[in-house]
N, CA, C and O atoms as a GROMACS GRO file, in nm:
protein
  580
    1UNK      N    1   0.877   3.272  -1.180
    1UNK     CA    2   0.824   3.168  -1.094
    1UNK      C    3   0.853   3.202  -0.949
    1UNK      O    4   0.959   3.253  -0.914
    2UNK      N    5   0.761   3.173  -0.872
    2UNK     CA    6   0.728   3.193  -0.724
    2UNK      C    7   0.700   3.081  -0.643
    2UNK      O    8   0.590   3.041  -0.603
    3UNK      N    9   0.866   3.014  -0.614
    3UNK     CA   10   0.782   2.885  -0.565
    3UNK      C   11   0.778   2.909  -0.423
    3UNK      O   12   0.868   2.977  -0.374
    4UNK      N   13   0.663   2.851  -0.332
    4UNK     CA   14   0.643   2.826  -0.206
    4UNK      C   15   0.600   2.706  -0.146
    4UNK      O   16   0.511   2.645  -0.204
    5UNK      N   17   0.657   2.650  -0.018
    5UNK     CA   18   0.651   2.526   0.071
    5UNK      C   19   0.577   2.521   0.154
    5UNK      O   20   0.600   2.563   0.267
    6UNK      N   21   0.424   2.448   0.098
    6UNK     CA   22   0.342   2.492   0.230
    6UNK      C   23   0.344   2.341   0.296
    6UNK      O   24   0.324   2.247   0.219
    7UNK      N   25   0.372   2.310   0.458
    7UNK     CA   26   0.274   2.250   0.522
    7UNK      C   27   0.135   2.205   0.500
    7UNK      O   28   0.043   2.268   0.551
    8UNK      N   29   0.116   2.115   0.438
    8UNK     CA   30  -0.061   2.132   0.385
    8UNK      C   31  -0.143   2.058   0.497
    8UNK      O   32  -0.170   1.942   0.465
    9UNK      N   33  -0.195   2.101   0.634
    9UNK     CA   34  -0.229   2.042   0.724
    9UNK      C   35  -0.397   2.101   0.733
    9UNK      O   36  -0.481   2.034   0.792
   10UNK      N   37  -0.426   2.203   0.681
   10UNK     CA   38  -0.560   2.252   0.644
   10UNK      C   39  -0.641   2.211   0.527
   10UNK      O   40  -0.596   2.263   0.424
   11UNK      N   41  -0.759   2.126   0.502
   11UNK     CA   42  -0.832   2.104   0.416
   11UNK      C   43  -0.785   2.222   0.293
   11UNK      O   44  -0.711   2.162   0.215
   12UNK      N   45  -0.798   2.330   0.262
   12UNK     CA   46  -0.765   2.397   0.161
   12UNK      C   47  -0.638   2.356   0.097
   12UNK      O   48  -0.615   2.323  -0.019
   13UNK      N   49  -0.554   2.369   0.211
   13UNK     CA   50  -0.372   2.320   0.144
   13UNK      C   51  -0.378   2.154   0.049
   13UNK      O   52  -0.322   2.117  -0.054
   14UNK      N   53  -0.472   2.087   0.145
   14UNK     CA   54  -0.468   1.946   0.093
   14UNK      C   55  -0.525   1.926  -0.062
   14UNK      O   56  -0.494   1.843  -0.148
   15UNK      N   57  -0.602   2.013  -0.062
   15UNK     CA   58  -0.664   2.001  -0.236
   15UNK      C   59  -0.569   2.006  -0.306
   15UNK      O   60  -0.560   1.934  -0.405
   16UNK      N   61  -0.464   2.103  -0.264
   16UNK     CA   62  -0.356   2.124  -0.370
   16UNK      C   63  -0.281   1.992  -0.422
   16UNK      O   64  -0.258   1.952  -0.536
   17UNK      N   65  -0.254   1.941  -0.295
   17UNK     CA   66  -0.181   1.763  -0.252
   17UNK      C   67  -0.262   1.701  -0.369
   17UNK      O   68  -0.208   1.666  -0.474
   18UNK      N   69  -0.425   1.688  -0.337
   18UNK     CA   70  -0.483   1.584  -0.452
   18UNK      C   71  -0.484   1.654  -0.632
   18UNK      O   72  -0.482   1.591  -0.738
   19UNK      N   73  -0.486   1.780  -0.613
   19UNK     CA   74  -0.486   1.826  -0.777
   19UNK      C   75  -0.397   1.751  -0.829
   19UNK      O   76  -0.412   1.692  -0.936
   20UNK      N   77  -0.282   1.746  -0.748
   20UNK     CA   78  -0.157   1.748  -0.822
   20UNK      C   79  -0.112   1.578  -0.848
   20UNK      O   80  -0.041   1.524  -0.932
   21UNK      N   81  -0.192   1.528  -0.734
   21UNK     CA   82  -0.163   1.352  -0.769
   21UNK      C   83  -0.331   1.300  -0.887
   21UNK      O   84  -0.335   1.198  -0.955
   22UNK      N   85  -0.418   1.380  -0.879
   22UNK     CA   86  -0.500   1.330  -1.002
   22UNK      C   87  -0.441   1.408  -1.096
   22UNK      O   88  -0.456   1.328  -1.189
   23UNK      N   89  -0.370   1.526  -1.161
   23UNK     CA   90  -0.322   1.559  -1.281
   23UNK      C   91  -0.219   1.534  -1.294
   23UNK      O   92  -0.184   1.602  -1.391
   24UNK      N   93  -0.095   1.449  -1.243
   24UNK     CA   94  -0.006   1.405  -1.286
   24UNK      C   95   0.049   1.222  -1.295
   24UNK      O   96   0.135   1.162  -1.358
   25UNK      N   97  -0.076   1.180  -1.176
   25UNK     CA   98  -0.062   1.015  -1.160
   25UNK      C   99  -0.174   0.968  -1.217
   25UNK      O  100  -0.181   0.914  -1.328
   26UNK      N  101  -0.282   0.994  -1.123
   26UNK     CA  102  -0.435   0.944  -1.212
   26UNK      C  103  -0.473   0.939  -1.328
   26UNK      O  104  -0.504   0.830  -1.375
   27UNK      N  105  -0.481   1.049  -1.398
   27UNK     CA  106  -0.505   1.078  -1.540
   27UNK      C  107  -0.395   1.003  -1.588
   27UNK      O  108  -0.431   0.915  -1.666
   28UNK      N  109  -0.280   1.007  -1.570
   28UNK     CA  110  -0.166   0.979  -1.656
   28UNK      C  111  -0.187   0.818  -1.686
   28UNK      O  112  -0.220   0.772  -1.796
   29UNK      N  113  -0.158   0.730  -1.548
   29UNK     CA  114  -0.149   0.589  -1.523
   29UNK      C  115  -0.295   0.555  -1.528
   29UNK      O  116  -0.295   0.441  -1.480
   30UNK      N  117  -0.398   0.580  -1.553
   30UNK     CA  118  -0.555   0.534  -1.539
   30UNK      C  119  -0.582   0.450  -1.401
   30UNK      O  120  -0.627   0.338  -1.378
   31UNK      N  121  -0.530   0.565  -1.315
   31UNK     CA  122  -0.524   0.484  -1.145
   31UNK      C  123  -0.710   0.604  -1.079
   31UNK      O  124  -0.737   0.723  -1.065
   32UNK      N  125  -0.775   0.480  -1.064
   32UNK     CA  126  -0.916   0.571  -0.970
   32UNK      C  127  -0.891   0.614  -0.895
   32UNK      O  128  -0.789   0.595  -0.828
   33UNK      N  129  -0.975   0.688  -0.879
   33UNK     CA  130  -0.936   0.769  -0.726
   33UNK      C  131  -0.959   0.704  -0.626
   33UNK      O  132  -0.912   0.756  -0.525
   34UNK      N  133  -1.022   0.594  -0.605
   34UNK     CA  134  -1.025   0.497  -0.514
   34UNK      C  135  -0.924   0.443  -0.470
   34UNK      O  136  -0.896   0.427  -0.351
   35UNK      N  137  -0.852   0.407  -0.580
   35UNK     CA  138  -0.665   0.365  -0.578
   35UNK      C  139  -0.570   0.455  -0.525
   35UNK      O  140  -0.479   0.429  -0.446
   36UNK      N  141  -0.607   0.591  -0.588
   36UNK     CA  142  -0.548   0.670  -0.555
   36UNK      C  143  -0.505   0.746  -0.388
   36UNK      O  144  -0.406   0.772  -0.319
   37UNK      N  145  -0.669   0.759  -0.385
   37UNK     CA  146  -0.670   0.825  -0.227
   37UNK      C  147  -0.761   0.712  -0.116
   37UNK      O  148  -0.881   0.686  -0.103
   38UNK      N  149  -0.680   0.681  -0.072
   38UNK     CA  150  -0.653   0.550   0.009
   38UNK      C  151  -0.724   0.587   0.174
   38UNK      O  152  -0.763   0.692   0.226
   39UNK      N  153  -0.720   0.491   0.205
   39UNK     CA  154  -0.741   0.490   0.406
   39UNK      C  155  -0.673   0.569   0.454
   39UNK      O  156  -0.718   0.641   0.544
   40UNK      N  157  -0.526   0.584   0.404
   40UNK     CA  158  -0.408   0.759   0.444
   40UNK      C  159  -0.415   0.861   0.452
   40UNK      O  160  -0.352   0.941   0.522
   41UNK      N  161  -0.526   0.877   0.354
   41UNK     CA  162  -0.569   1.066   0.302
   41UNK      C  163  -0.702   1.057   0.385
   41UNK      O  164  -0.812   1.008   0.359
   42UNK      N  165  -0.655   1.118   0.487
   42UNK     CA  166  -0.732   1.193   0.593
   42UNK      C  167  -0.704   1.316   0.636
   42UNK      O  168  -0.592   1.365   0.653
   43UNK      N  169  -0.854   1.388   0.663
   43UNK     CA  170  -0.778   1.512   0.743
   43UNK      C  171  -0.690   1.563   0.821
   43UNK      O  172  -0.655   1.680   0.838
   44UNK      N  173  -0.650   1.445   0.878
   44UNK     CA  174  -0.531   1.431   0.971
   44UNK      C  175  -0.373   1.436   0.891
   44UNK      O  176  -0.267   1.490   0.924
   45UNK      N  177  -0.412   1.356   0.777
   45UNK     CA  178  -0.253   1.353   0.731
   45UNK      C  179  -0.166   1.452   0.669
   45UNK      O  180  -0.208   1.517   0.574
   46UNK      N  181  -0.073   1.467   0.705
   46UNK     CA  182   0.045   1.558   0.654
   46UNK      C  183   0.089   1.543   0.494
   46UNK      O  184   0.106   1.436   0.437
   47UNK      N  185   0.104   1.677   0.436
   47UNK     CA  186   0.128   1.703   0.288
   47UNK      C  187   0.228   1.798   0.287
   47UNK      O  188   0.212   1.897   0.358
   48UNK      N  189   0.344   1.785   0.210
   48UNK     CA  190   0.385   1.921   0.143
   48UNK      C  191   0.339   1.981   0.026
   48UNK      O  192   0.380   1.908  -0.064
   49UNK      N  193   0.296   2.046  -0.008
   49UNK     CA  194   0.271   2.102  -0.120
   49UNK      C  195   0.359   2.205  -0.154
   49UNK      O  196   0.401   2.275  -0.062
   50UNK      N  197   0.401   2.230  -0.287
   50UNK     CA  198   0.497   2.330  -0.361
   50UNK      C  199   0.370   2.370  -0.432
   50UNK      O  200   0.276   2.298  -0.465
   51UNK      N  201   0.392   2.549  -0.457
   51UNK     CA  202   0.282   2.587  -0.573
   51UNK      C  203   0.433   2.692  -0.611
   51UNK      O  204   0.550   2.705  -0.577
   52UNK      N  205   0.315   2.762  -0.720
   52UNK     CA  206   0.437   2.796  -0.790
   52UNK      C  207   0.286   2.966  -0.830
   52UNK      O  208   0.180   2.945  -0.890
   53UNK      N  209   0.330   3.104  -0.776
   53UNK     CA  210   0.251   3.181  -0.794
   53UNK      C  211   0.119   3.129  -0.727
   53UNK      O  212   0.021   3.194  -0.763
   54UNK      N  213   0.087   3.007  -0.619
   54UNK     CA  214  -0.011   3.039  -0.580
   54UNK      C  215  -0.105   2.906  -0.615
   54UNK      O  216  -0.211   2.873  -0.562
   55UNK      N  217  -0.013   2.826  -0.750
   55UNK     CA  218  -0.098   2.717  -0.825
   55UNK      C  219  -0.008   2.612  -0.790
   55UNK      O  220   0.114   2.628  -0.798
   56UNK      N  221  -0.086   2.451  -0.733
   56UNK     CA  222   0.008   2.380  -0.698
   56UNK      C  223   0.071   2.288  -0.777
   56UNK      O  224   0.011   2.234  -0.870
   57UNK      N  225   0.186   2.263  -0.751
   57UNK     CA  226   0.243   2.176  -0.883
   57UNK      C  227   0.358   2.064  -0.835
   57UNK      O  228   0.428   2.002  -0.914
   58UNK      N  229   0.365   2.051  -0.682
   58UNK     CA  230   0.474   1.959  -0.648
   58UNK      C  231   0.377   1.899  -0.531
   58UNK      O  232   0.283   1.962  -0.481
   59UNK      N  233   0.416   1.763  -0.496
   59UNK     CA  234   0.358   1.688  -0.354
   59UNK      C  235   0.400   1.581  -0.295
   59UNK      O  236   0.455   1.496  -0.364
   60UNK      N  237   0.383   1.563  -0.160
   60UNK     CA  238   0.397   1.450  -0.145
   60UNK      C  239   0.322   1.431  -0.023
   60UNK      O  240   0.254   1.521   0.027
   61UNK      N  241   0.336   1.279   0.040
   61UNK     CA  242   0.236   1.244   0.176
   61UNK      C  243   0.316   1.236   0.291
   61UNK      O  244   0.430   1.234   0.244
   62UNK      N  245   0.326   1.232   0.418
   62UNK     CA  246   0.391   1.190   0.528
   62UNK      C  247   0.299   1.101   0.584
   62UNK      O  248   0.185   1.143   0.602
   63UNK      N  249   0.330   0.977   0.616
   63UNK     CA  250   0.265   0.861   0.694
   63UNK      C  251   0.336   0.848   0.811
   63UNK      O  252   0.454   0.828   0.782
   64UNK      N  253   0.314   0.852   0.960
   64UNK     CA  254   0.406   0.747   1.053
   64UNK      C  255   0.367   0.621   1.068
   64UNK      O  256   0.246   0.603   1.077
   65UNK      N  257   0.452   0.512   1.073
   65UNK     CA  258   0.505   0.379   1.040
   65UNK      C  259   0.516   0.310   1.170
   65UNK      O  260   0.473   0.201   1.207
   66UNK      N  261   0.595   0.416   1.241
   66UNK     CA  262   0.618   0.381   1.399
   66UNK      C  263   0.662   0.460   1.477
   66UNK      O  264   0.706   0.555   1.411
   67UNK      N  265   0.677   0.478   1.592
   67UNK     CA  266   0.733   0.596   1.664
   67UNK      C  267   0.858   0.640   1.620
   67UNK      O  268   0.880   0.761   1.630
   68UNK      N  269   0.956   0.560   1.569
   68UNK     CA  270   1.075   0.611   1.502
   68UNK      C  271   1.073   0.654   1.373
   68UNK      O  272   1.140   0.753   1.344
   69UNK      N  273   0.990   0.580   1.265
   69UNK     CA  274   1.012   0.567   1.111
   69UNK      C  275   0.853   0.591   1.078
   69UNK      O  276   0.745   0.543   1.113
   70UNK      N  277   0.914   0.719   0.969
   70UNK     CA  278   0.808   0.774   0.870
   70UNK      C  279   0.836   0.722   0.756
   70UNK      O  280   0.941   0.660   0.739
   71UNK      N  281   0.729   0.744   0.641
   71UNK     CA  282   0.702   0.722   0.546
   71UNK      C  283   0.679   0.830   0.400
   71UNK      O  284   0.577   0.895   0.376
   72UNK      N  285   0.742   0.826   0.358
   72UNK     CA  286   0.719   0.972   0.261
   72UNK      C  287   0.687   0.915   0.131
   72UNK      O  288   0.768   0.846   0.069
   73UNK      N  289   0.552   0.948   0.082
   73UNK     CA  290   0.531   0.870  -0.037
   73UNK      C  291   0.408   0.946  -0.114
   73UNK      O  292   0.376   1.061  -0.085
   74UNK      N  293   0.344   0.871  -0.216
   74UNK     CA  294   0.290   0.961  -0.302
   74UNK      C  295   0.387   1.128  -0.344
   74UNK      O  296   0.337   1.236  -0.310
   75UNK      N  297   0.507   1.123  -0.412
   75UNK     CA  298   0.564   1.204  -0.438
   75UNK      C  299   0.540   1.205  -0.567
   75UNK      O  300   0.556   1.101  -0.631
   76UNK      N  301   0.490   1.336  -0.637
   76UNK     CA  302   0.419   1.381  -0.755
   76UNK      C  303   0.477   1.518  -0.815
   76UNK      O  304   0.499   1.596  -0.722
   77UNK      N  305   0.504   1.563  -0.916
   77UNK     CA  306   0.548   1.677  -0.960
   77UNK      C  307   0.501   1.690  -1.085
   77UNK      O  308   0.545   1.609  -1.167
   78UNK      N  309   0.383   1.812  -1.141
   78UNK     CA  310   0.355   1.805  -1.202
   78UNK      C  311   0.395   1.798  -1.372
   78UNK      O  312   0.460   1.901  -1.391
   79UNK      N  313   0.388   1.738  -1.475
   79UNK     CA  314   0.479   1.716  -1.540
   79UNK      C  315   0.566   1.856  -1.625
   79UNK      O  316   0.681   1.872  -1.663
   80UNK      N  317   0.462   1.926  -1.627
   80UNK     CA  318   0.520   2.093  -1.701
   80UNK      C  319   0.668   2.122  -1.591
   80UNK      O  320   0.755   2.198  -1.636
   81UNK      N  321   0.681   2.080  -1.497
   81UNK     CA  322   0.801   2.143  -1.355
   81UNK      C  323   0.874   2.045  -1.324
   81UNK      O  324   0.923   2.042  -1.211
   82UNK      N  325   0.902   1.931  -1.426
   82UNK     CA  326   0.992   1.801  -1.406
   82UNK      C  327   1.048   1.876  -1.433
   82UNK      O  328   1.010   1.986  -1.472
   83UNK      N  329   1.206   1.822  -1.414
   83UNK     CA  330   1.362   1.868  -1.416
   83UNK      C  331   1.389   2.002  -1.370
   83UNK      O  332   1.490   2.060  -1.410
   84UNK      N  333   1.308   2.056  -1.292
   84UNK     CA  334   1.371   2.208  -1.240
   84UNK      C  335   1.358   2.160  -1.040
   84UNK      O  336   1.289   2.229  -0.966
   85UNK      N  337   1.426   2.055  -0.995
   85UNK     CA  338   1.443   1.970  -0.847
   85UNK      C  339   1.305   2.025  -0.757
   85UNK      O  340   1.307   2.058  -0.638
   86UNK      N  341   1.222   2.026  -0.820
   86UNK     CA  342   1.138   2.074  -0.687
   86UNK      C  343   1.084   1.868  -0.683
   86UNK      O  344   0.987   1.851  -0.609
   87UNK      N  345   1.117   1.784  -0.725
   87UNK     CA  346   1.106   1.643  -0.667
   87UNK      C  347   1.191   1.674  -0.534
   87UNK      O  348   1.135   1.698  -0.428
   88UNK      N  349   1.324   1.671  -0.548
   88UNK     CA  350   1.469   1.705  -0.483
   88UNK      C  351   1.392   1.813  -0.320
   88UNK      O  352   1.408   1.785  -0.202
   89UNK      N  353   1.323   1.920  -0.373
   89UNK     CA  354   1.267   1.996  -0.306
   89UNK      C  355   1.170   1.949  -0.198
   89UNK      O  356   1.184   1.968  -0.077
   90UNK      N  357   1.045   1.869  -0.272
   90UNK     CA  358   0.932   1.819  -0.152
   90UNK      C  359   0.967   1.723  -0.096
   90UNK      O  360   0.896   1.673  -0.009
   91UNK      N  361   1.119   1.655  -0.139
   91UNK     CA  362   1.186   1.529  -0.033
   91UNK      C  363   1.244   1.617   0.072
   91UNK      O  364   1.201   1.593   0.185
   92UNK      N  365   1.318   1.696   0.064
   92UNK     CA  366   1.411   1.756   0.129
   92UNK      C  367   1.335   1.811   0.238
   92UNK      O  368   1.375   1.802   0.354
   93UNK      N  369   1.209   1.876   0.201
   93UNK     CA  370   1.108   1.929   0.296
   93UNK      C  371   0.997   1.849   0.386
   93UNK      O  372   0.947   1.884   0.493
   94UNK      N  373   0.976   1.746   0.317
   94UNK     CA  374   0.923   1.669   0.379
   94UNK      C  375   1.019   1.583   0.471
   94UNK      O  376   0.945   1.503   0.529
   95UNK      N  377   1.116   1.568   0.501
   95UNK     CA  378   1.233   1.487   0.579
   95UNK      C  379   1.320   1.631   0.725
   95UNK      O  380   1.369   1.608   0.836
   96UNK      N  381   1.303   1.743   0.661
   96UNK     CA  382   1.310   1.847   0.742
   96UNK      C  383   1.169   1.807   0.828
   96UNK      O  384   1.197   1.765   0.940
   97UNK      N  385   1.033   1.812   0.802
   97UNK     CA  386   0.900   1.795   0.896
   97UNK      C  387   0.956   1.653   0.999
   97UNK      O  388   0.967   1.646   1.121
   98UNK      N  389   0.975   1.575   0.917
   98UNK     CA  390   0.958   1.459   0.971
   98UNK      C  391   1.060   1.457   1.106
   98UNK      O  392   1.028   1.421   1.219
   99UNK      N  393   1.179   1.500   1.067
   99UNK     CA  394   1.296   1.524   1.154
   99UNK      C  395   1.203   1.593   1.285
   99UNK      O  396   1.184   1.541   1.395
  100UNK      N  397   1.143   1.751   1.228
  100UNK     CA  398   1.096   1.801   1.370
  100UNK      C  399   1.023   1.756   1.453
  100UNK      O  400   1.014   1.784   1.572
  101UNK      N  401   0.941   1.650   1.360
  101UNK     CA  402   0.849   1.566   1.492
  101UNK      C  403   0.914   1.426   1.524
  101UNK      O  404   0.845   1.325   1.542
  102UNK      N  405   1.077   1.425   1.530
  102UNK     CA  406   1.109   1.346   1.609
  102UNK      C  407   1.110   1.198   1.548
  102UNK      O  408   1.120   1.107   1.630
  103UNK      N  409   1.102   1.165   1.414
  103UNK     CA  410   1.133   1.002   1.400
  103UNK      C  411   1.264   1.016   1.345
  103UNK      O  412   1.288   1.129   1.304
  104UNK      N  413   1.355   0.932   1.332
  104UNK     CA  414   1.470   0.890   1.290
  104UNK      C  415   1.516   0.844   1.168
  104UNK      O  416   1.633   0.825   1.136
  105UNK      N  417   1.394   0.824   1.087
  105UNK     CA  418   1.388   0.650   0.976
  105UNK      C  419   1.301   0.742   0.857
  105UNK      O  420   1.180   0.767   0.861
  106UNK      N  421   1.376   0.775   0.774
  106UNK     CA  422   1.251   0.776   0.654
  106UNK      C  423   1.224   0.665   0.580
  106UNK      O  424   1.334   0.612   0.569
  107UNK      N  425   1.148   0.600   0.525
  107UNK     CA  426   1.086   0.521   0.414
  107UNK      C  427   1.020   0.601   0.286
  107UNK      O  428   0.958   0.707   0.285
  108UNK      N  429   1.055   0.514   0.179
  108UNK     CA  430   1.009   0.524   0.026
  108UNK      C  431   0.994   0.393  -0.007
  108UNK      O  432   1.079   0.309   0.019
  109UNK      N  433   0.866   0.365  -0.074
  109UNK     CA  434   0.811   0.289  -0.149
  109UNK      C  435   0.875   0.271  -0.318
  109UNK      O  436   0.804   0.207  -0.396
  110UNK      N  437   1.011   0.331  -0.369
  110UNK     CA  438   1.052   0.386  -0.459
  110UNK      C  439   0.990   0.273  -0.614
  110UNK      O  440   1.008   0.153  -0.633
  111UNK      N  441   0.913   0.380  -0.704
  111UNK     CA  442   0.898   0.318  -0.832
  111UNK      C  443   1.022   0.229  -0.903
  111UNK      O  444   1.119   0.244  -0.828
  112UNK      N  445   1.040   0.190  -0.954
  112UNK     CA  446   1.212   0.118  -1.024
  112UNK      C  447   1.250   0.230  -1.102
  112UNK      O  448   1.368   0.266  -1.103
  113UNK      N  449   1.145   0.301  -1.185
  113UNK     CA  450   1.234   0.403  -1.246
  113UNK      C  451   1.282   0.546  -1.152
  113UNK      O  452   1.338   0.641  -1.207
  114UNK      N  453   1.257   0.543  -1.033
  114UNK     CA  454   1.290   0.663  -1.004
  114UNK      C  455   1.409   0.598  -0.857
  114UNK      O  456   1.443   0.684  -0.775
  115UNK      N  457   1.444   0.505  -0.845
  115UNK     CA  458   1.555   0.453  -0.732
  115UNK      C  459   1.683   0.508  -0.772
  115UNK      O  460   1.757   0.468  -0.682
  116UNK      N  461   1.758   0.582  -0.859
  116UNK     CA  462   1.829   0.668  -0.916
  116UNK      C  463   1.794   0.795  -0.802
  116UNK      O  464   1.875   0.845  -0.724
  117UNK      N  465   1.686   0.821  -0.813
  117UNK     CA  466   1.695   0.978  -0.795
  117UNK      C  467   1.664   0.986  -0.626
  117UNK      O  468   1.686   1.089  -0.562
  118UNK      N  469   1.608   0.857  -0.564
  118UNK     CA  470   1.651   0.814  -0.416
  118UNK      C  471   1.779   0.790  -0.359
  118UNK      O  472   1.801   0.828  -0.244
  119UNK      N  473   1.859   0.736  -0.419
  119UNK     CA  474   2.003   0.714  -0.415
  119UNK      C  475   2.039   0.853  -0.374
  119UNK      O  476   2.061   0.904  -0.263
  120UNK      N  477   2.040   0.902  -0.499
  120UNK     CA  478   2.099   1.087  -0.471
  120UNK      C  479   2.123   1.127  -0.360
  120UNK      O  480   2.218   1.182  -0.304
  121UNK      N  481   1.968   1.073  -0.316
  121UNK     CA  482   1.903   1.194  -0.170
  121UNK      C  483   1.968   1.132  -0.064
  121UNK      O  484   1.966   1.198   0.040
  122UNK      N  485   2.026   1.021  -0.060
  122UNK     CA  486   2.066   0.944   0.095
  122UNK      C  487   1.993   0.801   0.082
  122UNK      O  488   2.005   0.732   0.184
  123UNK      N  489   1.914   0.741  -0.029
  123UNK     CA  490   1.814   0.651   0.059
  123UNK      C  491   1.919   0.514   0.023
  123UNK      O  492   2.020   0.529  -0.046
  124UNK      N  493   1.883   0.399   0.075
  124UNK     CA  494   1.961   0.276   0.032
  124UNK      C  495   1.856   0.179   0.030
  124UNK      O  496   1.745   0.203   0.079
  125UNK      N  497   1.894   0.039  -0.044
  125UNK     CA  498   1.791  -0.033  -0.050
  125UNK      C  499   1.766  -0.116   0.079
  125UNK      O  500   1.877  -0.132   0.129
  126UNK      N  501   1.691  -0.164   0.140
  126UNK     CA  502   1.678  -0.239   0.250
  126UNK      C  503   1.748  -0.414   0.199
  126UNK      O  504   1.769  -0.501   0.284
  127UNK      N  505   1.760  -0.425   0.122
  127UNK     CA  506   1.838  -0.518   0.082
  127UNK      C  507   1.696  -0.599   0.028
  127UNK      O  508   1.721  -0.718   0.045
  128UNK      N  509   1.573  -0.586  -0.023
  128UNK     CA  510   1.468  -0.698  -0.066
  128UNK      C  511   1.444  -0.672  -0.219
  128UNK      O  512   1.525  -0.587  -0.256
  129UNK      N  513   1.383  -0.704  -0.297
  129UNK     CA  514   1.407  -0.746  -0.401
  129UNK      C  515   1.272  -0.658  -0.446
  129UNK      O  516   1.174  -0.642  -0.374
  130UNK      N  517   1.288  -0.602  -0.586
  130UNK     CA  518   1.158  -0.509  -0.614
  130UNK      C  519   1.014  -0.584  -0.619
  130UNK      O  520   0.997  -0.700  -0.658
  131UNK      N  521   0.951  -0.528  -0.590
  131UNK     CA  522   0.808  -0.599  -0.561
  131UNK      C  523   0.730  -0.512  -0.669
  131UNK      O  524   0.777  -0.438  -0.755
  132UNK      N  525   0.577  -0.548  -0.634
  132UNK     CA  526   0.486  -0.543  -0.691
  132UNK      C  527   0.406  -0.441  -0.637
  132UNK      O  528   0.344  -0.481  -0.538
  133UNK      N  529   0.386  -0.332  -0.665
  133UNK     CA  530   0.339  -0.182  -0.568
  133UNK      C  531   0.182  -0.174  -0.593
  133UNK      O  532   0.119  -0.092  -0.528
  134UNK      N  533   0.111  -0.262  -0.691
  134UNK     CA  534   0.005  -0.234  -0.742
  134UNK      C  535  -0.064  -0.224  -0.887
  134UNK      O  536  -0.136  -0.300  -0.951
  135UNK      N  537   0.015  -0.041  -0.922
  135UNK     CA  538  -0.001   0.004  -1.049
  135UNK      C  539   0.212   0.006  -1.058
  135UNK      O  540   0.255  -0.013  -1.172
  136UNK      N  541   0.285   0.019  -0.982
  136UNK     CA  542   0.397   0.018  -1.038
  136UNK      C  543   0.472  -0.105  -0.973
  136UNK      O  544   0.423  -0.166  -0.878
  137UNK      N  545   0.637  -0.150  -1.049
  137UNK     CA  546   0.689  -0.218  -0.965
  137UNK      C  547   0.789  -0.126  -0.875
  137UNK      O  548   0.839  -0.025  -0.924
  138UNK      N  549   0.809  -0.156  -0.778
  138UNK     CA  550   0.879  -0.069  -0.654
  138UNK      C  551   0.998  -0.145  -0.534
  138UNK      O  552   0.993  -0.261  -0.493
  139UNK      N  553   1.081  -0.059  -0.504
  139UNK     CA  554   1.188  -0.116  -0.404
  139UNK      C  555   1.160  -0.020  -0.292
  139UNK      O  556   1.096   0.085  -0.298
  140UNK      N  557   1.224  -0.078  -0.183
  140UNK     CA  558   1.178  -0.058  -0.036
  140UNK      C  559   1.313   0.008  -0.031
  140UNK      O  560   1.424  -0.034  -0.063
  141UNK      N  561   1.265   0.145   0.027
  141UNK     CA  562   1.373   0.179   0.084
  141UNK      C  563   1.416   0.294   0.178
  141UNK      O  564   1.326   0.374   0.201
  142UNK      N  565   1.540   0.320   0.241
  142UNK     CA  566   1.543   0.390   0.399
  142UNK      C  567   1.637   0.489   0.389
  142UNK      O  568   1.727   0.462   0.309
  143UNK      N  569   1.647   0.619   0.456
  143UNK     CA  570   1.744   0.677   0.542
  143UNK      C  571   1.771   0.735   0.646
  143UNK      O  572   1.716   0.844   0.637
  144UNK      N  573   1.801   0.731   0.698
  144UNK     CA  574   1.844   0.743   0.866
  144UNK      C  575   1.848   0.915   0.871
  144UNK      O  576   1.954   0.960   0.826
  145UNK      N  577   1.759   1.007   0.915
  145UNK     CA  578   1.849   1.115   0.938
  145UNK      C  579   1.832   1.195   1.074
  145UNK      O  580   1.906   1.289   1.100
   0.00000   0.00000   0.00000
């Protein structure tokens, strides 16, 4: 395995971003792509993508929120490459970007089953109570870096 961290800021890189959230969220959860790829996914918006030999298999989105606080969400890993941290990986990389352009504040939208594996990374809860995300239920939550 050959993994690599791309920046996905070029239409080509970004396909990788959506393969990987329709073959591991869409199909999975019966979420449309309407649901899926939102008013956010624009040519403009920032992706990490992980491929692995070239094929992509890890992702996530960068949103800014406000001049201080980003947003890192739609985090996807395809299911064949669970448990080998490339989740651990497109957080870590996506919070390195975010850092260089200067906001302070990350945000996660965190599913309930995965606020375990936010904890890990630094995040804490904003103190509100899990809500209603849509297709999942989810807690709000931050870290400062």
């Amino acid at each position: 395995m050959s993994f690599k961290i791309i920046r996905a800021t070029e239409l080509y890189q970004q396909t990788g971003a959506y393969y990987v959230r329709i073959q591991a969220m869409a199909r999975k959860y019966k979420i449309g792509l309407r649901e899926e790829f939102d008013e956010f996914d624009t040519p403009d918006t920032k992706y990490i993508v992980i491929t692995d030999d070239g094929f992509p298999v890890a992702t996530c989105r960068i949103l800014e929120r406000s001049a201080t606080t980003a947003e890192i969400g739609r985090v996807v890993v395809l299911e064949d490459y669970r448990g080998r941290g490339l989740g651990r990986l497109v957080i870590e990389s996506a919070e390195e970007w975010i850092k260089e352009l200067g906001f302070k504040t990350v945000v996660v939208e965190s599913r309930d089953e995965a606020i375990d594996f936010y904890h890990k990374l630094g995040y804490r809860s904003d103190g509100s109570s899990l809500h209603d995300g849509g297709t999942f239920i989810c807690q709000h939550m931050e870290k400062n870096i």
